[in-house]
N, C-alpha and C positions, 0 to 999 in steps of 0.2 A: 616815474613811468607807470607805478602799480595804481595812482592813484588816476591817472588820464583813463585807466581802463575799469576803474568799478564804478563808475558813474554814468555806465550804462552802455562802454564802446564810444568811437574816434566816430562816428557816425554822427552822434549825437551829442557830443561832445563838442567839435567841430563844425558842428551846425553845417554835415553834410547834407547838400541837395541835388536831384539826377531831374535834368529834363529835355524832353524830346526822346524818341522810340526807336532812332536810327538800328543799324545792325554792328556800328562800330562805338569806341567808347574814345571820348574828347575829354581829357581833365583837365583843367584850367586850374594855375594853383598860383596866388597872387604872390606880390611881395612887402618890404616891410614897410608901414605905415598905413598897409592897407587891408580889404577884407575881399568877401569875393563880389560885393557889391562893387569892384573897378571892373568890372568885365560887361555891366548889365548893358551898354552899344553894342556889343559882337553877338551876344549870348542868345537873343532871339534868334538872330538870321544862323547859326552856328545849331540850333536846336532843331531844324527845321529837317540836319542834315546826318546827325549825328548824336546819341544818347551822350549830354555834357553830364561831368561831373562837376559841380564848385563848394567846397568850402573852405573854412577861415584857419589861418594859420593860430597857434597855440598863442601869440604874442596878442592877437588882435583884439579888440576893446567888445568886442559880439561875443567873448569867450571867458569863460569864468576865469578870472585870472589864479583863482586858488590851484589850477591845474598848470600854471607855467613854472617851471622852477628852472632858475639862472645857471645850477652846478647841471643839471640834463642840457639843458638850451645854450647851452656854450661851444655847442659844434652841431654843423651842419649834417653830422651825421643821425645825430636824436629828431630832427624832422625828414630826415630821409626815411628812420625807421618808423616815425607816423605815417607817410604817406605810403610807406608799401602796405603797413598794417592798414590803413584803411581801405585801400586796394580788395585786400582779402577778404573783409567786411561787405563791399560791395561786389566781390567775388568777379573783380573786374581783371580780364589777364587781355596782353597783345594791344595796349589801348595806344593809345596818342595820348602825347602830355606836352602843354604850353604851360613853360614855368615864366613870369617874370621878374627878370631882379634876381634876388637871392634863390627864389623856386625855378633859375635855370640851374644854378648849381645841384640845390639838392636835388632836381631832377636825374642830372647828370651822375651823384653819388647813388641814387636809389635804381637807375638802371645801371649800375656796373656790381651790385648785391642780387639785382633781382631783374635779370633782363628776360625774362619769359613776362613781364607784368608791361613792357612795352616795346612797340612795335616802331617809335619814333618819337623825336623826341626837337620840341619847338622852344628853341631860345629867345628871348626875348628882352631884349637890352640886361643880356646877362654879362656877371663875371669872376673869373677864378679870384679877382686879388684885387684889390681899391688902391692898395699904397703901390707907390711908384719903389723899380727897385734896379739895379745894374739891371741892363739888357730888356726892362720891363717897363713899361708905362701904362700907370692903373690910372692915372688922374689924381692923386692925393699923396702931400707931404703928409710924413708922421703928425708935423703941428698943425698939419689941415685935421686930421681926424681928432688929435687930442684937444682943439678949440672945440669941433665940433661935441664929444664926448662934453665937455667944461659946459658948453652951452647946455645941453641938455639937461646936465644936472644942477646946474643954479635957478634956471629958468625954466621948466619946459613949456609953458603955453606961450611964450614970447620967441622961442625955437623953432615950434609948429608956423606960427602967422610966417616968421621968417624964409623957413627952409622949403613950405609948402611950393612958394611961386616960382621959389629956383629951380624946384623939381619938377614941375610941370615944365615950363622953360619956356611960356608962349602967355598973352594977355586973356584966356579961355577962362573966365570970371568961373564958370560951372565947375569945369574942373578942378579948378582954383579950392574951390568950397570941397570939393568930393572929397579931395587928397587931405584936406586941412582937418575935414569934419570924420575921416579914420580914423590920421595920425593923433587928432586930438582926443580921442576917444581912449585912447592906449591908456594904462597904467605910467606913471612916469616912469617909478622906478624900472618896469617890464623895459618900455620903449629903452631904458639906456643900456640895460643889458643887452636888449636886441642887437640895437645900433652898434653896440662894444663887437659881438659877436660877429655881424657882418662885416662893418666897416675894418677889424684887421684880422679878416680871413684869407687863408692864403688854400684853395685848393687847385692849383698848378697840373699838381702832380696827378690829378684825378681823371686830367679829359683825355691823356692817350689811352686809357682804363675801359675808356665808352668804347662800344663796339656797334651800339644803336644807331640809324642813319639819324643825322642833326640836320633842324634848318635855324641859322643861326641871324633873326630882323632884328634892327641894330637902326634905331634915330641917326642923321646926318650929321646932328648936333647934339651931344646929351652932357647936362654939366657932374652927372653922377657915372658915366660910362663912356670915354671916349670911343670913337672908331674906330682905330688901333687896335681895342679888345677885341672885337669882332670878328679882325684875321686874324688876331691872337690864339683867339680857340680855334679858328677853324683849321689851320696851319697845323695844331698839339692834342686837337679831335683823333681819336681811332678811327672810327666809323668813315661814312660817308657823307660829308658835308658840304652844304653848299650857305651863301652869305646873301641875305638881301637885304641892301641898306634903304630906309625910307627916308624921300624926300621930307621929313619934318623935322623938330626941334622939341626937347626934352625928353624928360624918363618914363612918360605916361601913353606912348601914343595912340594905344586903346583906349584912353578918354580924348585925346587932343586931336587924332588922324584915324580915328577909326574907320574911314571908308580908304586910306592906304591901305591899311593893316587888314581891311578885310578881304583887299584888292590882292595883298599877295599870299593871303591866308585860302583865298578860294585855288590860286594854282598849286598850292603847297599839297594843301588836301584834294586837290583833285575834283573840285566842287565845278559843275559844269554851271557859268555864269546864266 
């Protein structure tokens, strides 16, 4: 942790960046395999409306990796406490945050520490748990994750070509390349710790904890987050939550359906069409 902060702060470290002059503050905080260059379809029209914040989670290939270490980044809790610490940094309090992926959870961890730092909080094909379990359904056997783990560490550039087009879940050549050309940017070694850390996290117990109002957009089809999850959380949400599924398919749909996504991102926020 000590060494994330003498290199100058999570700002720059992070390859934080703020645009647009709005009077409210929009964070956008990606997830794994990715930077914050997945959001650059929303990010203009979304600036227009609202001062965004984006940068790169600690895993990502834009980030010095001599600042990730696996014994901190093995809970979702050591990125929760980056993202309030850089919160502070940009002296950003009551903001809006779209996490997706893994950044719904930590979102969800860092406003039940630090709920004066937001006012709401946007899910986005997120989830407490991946493995399936009694009375639960995450989408993955244990030997789905531990091949998936095997793969990544015999091979990983033949992992990435692999898992890139499952993850997107649609023939979208561009995004195809976006998703491929993060994930493969990664550290290996980083990405398998990551991957370890996500793929068998289990924070369950976190979302009746949220007291923040949630909106909880969830793909029709996603081969990384069934549907399921979606009233999953919303059903074990504290707060006040509501669920909007989009009509598409896979875990990207800010690069794959971004004019859905911006469709129900304008009534979320209140953005007058």
């Amino acid at each position: 942790m000590d060494l994330l902060y003498e290199r100058g702060g999570l700002v720059e470290a992070l390859n934080a960046r703020v645009y647009g002059n709005g009077t409210e503050t929009l964070v956008l905080s990606h997830g794994f395999g990715s930077d914050q260059t997945a959001w650059h379809y929303i990010l203009p029209y979304l600036a227009c409306y609202f001062k965004v914040v984006v940068f790169d989670m600690v895993f990502s290939g834009s980030v010095n990796p001599h600042l990730y270490s696996p014994r901190r980044y093995s809970s979702y809790y050591s990125y929760a406490q980056d993202l309030q610490c850089l919160l502070d940094e940009l002296n950003v309090t009551r903001s809006i945050f779209l996490g997706h992926s893994m950044s719904a959870m930590i979102g969800c961890i860092a406003a039940t520490q630090r709920p004066d730092l937001f006012k709401q909080l946007i899910l986005l094909g997120g989830s407490p748990r991946y493995l399936n379990a009694k009375g639960y359904y995450g989408g993955f056997e244990r030997s789905d994750i531990e091949a998936t783990l095997e793969s990544i560490k015999q091979n990983y550039s033949n992992w990435v070509t692999n898992f890139a087009p499952k993850a997107i879940g649609v023939n979208d050549k561009a995004a195809i390349k976006a998703f491929e050309s993060t994930l493969g940017r990664m550290k290996p070694t980083v990405a398998y710790d990551a991957a370890k850390t996500v793929f068998l996290s289990d924070y369950r117990q976190v979302l009746r904890k949220v007291g923040v109002p949630c909106t909880i957009i969830q793909s029709e089809k996603d081969i990384v987050v069934p549907k399921w999850v979606a009233f999953y959380m919303a059903k074990m949400l504290g707060g006040t939550t509501n669920v909007k599924i989009l009509d598409s398919e896979g875990h990207f749909p800010h690069l794959t359906a971004y004019h859905l996504l911006l469709g129900v991102l304008r009534r979320v926020l209140h953005i007058d069409k």
